[in-house]
Residue frames relative to the residue before (quaternion, step in Angstrom):
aa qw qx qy qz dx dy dz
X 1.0000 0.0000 0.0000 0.0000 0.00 0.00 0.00
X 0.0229 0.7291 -0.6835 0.0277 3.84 -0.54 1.04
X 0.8156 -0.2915 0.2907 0.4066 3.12 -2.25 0.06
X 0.7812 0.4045 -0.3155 0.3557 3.96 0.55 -0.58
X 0.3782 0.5120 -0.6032 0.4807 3.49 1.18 0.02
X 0.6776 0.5492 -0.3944 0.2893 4.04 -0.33 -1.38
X 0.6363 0.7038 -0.1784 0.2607 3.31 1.38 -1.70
X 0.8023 0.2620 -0.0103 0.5362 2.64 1.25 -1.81
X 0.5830 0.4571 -0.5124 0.4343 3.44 1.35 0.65
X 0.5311 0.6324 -0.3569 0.4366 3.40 1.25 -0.25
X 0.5568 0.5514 -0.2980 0.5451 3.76 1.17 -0.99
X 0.8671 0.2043 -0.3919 0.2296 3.51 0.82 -0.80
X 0.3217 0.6950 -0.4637 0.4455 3.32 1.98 -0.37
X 0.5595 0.5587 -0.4713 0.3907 4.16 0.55 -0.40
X 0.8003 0.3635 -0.1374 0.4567 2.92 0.06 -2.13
X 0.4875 0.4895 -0.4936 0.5282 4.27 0.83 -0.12
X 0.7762 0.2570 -0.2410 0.5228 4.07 -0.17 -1.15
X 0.5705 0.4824 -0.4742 0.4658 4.07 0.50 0.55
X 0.5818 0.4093 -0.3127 0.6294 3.75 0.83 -1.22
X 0.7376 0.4504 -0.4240 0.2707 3.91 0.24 -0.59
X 0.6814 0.4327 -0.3166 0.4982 3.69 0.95 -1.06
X 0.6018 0.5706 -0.4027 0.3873 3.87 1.42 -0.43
X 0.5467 0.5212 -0.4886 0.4368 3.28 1.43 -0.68
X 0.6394 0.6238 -0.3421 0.2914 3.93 0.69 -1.77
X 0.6560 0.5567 -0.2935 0.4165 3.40 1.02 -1.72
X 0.8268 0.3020 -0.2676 0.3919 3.73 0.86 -1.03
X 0.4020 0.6514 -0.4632 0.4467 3.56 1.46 0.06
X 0.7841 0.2994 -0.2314 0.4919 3.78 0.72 -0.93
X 0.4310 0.6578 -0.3600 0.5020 3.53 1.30 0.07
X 0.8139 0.1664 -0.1642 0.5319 3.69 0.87 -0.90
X 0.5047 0.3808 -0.5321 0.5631 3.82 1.15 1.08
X 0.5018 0.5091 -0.5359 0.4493 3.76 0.63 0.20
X 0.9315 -0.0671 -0.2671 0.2376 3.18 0.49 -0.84
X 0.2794 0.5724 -0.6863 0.3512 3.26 0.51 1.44
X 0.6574 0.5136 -0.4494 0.3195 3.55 0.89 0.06
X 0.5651 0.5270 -0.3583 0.5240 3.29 1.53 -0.62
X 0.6173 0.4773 -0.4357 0.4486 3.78 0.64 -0.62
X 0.6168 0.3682 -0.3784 0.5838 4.14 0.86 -0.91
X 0.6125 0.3836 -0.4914 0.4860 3.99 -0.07 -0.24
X 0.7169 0.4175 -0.3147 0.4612 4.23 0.41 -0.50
X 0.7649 0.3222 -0.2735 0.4861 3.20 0.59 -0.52
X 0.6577 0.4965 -0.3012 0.4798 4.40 1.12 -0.07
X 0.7738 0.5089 -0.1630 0.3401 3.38 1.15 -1.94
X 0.3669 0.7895 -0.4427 0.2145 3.89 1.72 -1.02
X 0.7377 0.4977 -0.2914 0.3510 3.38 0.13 -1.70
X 0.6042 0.4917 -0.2787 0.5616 3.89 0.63 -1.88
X 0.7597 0.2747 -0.4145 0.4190 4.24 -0.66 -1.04
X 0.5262 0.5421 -0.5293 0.3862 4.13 1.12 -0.81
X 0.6051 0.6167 -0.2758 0.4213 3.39 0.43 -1.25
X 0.8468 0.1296 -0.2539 0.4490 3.83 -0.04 -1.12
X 0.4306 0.5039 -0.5440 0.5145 4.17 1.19 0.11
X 0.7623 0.2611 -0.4667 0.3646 4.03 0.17 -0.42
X 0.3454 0.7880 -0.3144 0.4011 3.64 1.44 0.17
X 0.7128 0.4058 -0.0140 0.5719 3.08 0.64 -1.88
X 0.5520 0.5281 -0.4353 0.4764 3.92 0.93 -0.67
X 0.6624 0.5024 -0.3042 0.4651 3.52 0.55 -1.75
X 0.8321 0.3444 -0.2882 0.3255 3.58 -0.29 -1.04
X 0.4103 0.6907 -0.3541 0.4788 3.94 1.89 0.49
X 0.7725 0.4075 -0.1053 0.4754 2.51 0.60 -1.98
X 0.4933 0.5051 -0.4618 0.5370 4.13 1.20 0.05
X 0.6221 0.4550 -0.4210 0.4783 3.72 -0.05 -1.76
X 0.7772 0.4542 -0.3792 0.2142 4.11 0.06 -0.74
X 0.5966 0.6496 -0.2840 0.3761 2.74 1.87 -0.79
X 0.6019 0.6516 -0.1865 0.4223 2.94 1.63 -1.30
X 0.7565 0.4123 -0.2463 0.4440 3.33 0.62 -1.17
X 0.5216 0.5133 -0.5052 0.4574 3.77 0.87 -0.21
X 0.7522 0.5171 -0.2794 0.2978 3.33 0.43 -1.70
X 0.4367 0.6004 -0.3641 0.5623 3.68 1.93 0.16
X 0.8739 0.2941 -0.0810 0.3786 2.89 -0.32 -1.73
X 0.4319 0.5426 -0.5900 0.4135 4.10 1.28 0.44
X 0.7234 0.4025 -0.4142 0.3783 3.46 -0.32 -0.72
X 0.4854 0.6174 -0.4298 0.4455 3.94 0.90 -0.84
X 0.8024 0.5305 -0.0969 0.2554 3.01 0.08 -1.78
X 0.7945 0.3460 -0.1822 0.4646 2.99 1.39 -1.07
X 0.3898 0.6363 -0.5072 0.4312 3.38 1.78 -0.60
X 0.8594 0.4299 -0.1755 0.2140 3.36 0.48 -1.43
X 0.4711 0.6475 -0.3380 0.4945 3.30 1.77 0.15
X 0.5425 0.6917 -0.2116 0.4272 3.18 1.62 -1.34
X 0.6927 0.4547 -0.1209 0.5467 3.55 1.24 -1.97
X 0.5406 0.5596 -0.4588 0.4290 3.98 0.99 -0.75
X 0.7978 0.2087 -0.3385 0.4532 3.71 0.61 -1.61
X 0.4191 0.7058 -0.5272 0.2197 3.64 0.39 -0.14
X 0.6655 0.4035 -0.1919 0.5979 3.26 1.55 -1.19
X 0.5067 0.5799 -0.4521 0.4501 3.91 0.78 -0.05
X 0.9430 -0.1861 -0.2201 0.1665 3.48 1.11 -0.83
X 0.3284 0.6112 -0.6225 0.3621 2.68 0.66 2.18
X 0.4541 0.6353 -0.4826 0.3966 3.03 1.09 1.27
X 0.5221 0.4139 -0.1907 0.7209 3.27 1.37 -1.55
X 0.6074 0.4495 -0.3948 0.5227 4.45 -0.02 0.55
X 0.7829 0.4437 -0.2346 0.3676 3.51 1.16 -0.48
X 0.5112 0.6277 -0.1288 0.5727 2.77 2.21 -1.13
X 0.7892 0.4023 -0.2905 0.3620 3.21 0.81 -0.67
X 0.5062 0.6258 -0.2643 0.5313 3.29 1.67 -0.77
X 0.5732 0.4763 -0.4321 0.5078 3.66 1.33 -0.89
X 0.7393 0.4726 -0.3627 0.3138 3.81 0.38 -0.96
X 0.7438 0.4047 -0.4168 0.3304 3.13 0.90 -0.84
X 0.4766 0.6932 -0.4144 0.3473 3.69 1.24 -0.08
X 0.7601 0.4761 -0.1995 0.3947 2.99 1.10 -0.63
């Protein structure tokens, strides 16, 4: 028994537990997808259902959140030019003092 018996039984104990986990890796590789093909062809109808769900209950929160944030917005647009002109009223009062 020398160093190359070990070598070449090691080399094959490799290439035996590679071909094995390649066999495992592609055994669960091809039930993924027959599961993805049985999840496409069963799930469609139920995810159609909760995407128009999830659309509806957006398209509310937006409705909602404008019908907040108008009056905010506009009080505060209202308060922006208020201060635009009793500013441009001060400036001018400054020029004509002068």
């Amino acid at each position: 028994m020398n160093i190359h018996f070990f070598g070449n039984l090691a080399a094959i104990l490799l290439i035996t537990e590679a071909i094995c986990v390649f066999l495992v890796l592609l055994i669960v590789l091809i039930y993924a997808i027959r599961g993805m093909r049985w999840l496409r062809v069963n799930v469609p109808r139920p995810l159609k259902i909760a995407q128009e769900k999830t659309a509806q209950a957006a398209a509310m929160s937006k409705r909602v959140a404008d019908t907040v944030a108008a009056p905010v917005i506009g009080s505060a647009a209202v308060s922006a030019g208020v201060r635009r002109a009793v500013h441009e009223s001060v400036s001018t009062l400054k020029r004509r003092k002068q």
